[in-house]
C-alpha positions as CSV (number, residue, x, y, z in Angstrom):
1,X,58.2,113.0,108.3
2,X,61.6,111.3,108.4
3,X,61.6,108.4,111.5
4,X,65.2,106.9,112.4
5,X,65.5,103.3,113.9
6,X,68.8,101.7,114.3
7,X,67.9,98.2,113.8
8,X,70.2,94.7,114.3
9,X,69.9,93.7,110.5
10,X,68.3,94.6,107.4
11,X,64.5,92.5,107.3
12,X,62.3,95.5,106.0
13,X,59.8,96.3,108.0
14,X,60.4,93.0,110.0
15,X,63.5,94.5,111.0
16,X,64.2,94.7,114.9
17,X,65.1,97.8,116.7
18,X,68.6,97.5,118.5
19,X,70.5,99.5,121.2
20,X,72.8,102.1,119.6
21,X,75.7,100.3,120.1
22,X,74.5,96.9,118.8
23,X,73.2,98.4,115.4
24,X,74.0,96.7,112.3
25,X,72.0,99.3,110.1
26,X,69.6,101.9,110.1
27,X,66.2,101.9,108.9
28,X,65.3,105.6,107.9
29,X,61.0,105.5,107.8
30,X,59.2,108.1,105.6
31,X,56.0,108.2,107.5
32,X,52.8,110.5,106.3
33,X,49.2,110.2,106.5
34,X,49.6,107.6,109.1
35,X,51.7,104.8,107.4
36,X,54.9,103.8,106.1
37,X,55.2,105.5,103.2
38,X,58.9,104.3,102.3
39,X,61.8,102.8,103.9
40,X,65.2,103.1,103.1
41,X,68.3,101.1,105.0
42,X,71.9,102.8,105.6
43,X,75.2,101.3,106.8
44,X,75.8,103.9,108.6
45,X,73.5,107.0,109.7
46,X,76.0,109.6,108.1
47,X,75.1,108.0,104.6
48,X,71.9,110.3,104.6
49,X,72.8,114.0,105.1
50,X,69.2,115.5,104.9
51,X,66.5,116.9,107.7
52,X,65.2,113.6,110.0
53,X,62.6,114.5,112.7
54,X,62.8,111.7,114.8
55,X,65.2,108.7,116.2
56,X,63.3,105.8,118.0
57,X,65.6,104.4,120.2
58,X,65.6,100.8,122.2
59,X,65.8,102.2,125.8
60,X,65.8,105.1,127.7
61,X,69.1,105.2,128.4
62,X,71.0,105.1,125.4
63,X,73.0,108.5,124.3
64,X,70.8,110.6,123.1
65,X,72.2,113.8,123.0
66,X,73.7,113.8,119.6
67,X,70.5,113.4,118.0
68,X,68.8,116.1,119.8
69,X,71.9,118.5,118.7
70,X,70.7,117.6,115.2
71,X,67.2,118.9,116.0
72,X,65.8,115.5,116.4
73,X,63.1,114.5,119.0
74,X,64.0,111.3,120.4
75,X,61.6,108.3,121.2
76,X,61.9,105.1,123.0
77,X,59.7,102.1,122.7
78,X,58.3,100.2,125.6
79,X,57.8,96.6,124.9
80,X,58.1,97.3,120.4
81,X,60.4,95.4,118.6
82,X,59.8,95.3,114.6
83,X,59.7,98.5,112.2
84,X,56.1,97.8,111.6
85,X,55.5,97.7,115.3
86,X,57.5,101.1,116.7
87,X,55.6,102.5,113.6
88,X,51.7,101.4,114.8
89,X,52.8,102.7,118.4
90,X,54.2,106.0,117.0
91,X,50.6,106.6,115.3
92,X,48.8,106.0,118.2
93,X,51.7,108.2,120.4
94,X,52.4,105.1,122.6
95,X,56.3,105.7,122.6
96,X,58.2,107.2,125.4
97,X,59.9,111.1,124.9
98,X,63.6,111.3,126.3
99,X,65.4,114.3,127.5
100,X,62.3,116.4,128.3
Protein backbone atom coordinates (compact mmCIF):
# COMPACT_ATOMS: atom_id res chain seq x y z
CA UNK A 1 0.00 0.00 0.00
CA UNK A 2 0.96 3.55 -0.95
CA UNK A 3 1.51 5.85 2.54
CA UNK A 4 1.85 9.85 1.85
CA UNK A 5 3.75 12.14 4.42
CA UNK A 6 4.46 15.59 3.63
CA UNK A 7 7.64 16.06 5.32
CA UNK A 8 9.96 19.50 5.99
CA UNK A 9 12.99 18.20 3.94
CA UNK A 10 14.30 15.24 2.21
CA UNK A 11 16.41 12.93 5.21
CA UNK A 12 15.03 9.40 4.12
CA UNK A 13 13.37 7.75 6.55
CA UNK A 14 14.79 10.37 9.10
CA UNK A 15 12.69 12.73 7.38
CA UNK A 16 10.20 14.81 9.72
CA UNK A 17 6.51 15.02 9.09
CA UNK A 18 5.41 18.69 8.57
CA UNK A 19 2.05 20.62 8.49
CA UNK A 20 0.66 20.89 4.98
CA UNK A 21 1.51 24.20 4.57
CA UNK A 22 5.11 24.02 5.80
CA UNK A 23 6.05 20.99 3.42
CA UNK A 24 9.16 21.13 1.63
CA UNK A 25 8.58 17.58 0.03
CA UNK A 26 6.70 14.54 0.15
CA UNK A 27 7.70 11.28 1.11
CA UNK A 28 5.51 8.59 -0.76
CA UNK A 29 6.01 5.11 1.54
CA UNK A 30 5.47 1.73 -0.18
CA UNK A 31 4.57 -0.30 2.87
CA UNK A 32 3.78 -4.28 2.72
CA UNK A 33 4.22 -7.11 4.96
CA UNK A 34 4.69 -4.73 7.78
CA UNK A 35 7.77 -2.48 6.72
CA UNK A 36 8.96 0.03 4.49
CA UNK A 37 9.38 -1.53 1.47
CA UNK A 38 10.46 1.67 -0.64
CA UNK A 39 10.43 5.28 -0.39
CA UNK A 40 10.33 7.64 -2.89
CA UNK A 41 10.51 11.82 -2.37
CA UNK A 42 8.45 14.35 -4.72
CA UNK A 43 8.63 18.15 -5.02
CA UNK A 44 5.39 18.34 -5.27
CA UNK A 45 2.47 15.64 -4.62
CA UNK A 46 1.11 16.12 -8.25
CA UNK A 47 4.54 14.52 -9.49
CA UNK A 48 3.03 10.99 -8.75
CA UNK A 49 -0.30 10.46 -10.64
CA UNK A 50 -1.11 6.78 -9.44
CA UNK A 51 -3.60 5.15 -6.68
CA UNK A 52 -2.15 6.23 -2.86
CA UNK A 53 -4.21 4.81 0.05
CA UNK A 54 -3.25 6.86 2.73
CA UNK A 55 -1.92 10.66 3.75
CA UNK A 56 -0.44 10.86 7.33
CA UNK A 57 -0.83 14.17 8.29
CA UNK A 58 0.84 16.47 11.33
CA UNK A 59 -2.45 17.47 13.12
CA UNK A 60 -5.82 17.07 13.11
CA UNK A 61 -6.72 20.03 11.82
CA UNK A 62 -5.01 20.46 8.65
CA UNK A 63 -7.29 20.39 5.32
CA UNK A 64 -8.05 17.29 4.70
CA UNK A 65 -10.69 17.09 2.41
CA UNK A 66 -8.81 17.00 -0.80
CA UNK A 67 -7.24 13.90 -0.01
CA UNK A 68 -10.34 12.10 1.00
CA UNK A 69 -11.84 13.34 -2.58
CA UNK A 70 -8.98 11.30 -3.98
CA UNK A 71 -10.13 8.23 -2.13
CA UNK A 72 -7.48 8.51 0.45
CA UNK A 73 -7.99 7.69 4.20
CA UNK A 74 -6.34 10.25 6.22
CA UNK A 75 -4.17 9.72 9.38
CA UNK A 76 -2.72 11.95 11.97
CA UNK A 77 0.15 11.17 14.32
CA UNK A 78 0.02 11.91 17.92
CA UNK A 79 3.39 12.59 19.37
CA UNK A 80 5.44 10.85 15.75
CA UNK A 81 7.82 12.74 14.07
CA UNK A 82 10.28 10.75 11.68
CA UNK A 83 9.16 8.40 8.53
CA UNK A 84 10.40 5.50 10.44
CA UNK A 85 8.40 6.50 13.46
CA UNK A 86 4.64 7.37 11.71
CA UNK A 87 5.57 4.07 9.98
CA UNK A 88 6.14 1.71 13.40
CA UNK A 89 2.83 3.47 14.78
CA UNK A 90 0.87 2.88 11.54
CA UNK A 91 1.77 -1.02 12.03
CA UNK A 92 0.68 -1.21 15.30
CA UNK A 93 -2.63 1.19 14.32
CA UNK A 94 -1.47 3.89 16.89
CA UNK A 95 -2.41 6.85 14.47
CA UNK A 96 -5.47 8.97 14.75
CA UNK A 97 -8.46 8.71 11.64
CA UNK A 98 -9.84 12.23 10.59
CA UNK A 99 -13.09 13.03 9.06
CA UNK A 100 -14.90 9.90 10.36
Amino acid sequence: MLIWIPIDKNEGELSKVAKLMEAKSWALIDFDEGKIQNTQFFDKREDFTGWVDFVVLENKFESYIEFMNDGMMVLCVREEETIEDIMEAYKFKELDEVGF
